[in-house]
N, C-alpha and C positions, 0 to 999 in steps of 0.2 A: 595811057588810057586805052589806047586800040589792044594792049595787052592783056590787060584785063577783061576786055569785051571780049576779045578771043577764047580766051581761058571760061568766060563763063556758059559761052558756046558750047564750048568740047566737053566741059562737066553737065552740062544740062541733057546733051547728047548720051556720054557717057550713063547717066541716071536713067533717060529714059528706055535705054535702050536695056537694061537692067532689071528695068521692071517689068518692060515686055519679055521678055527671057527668062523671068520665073515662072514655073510652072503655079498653075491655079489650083487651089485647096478642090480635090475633087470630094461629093457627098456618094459617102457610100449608102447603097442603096442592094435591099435584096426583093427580087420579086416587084421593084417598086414604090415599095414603100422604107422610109426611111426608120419608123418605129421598128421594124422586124430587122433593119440592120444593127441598131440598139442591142436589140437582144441575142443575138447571133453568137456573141464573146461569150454571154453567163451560159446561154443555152449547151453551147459544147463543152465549157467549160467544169460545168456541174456537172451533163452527162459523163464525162469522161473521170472526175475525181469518184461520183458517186461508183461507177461502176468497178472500179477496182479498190473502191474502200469494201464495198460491198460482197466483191469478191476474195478478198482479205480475211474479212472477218467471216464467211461462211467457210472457208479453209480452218479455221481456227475453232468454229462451232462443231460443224457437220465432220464428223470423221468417215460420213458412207458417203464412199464416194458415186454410184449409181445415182445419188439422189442431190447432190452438188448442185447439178449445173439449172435443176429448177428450183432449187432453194434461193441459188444464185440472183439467178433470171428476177425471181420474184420481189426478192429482197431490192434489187435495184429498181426495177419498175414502181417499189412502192417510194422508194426512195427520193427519185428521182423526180417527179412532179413533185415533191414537197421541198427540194432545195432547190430546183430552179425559180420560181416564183421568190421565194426568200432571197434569194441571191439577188437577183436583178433589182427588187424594191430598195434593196437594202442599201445599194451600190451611193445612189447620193449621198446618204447620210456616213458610210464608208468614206468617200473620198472627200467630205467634210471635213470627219475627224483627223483623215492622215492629214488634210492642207494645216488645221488648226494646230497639230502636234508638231509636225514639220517647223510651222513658222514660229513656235515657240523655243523649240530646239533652239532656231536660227539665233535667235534674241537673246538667249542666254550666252552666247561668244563673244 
């Protein structure tokens, strides 16, 4: 019996000592606020796809080059607030559908 007490000593030790020793889910935060770290992933995200789809396809339009890099410029600037905004709304109903399609996958094995 003192064996088992023992034992349940060293495991409860063992456990708690465990959990103090994980680190804690830290919230990321920008500026503060926790909504604008939300958006931080789509915001760069989209800046940066827009900008070289942008710059892609004005390589492919624009053959003068002199006049590129504000065709460019322009073409993303417009771009750019109108897929950030989409992007970010859209993100729940996105990771919606991957969880519902993923776990149907799963279900057909």
């Amino acid at each position: 019996m003192q064996q088992i007490s023992t034992l349940n000593k060293v495991t409860t030790s063992l456990y708690a000592e465990t959990i103090r020793s994980q680190p804690t889910r830290q919230v990321r935060t920008v500026a503060g606020s926790r909504s604008l770290a939300s958006m931080l992933p789509s915001l760069l995200s989209t800046g940066f796809v827009t900008f070289f789809v942008t710059g892609i396809l004005q390589l492919c339009w624009n053959t003068q080059q002199p006049e590129l890099m504000r065709h460019w410029m322009e073409a993303w600037l417009t771009s750019w607030p109108i897929a950030f905004p989409l992007t970010y709304l859209s993100l729940p109903l996105i990771r919606t559908l991957i969880r519902k399609l993923s776990m149907s996958r799963h279900q057909d094995y």
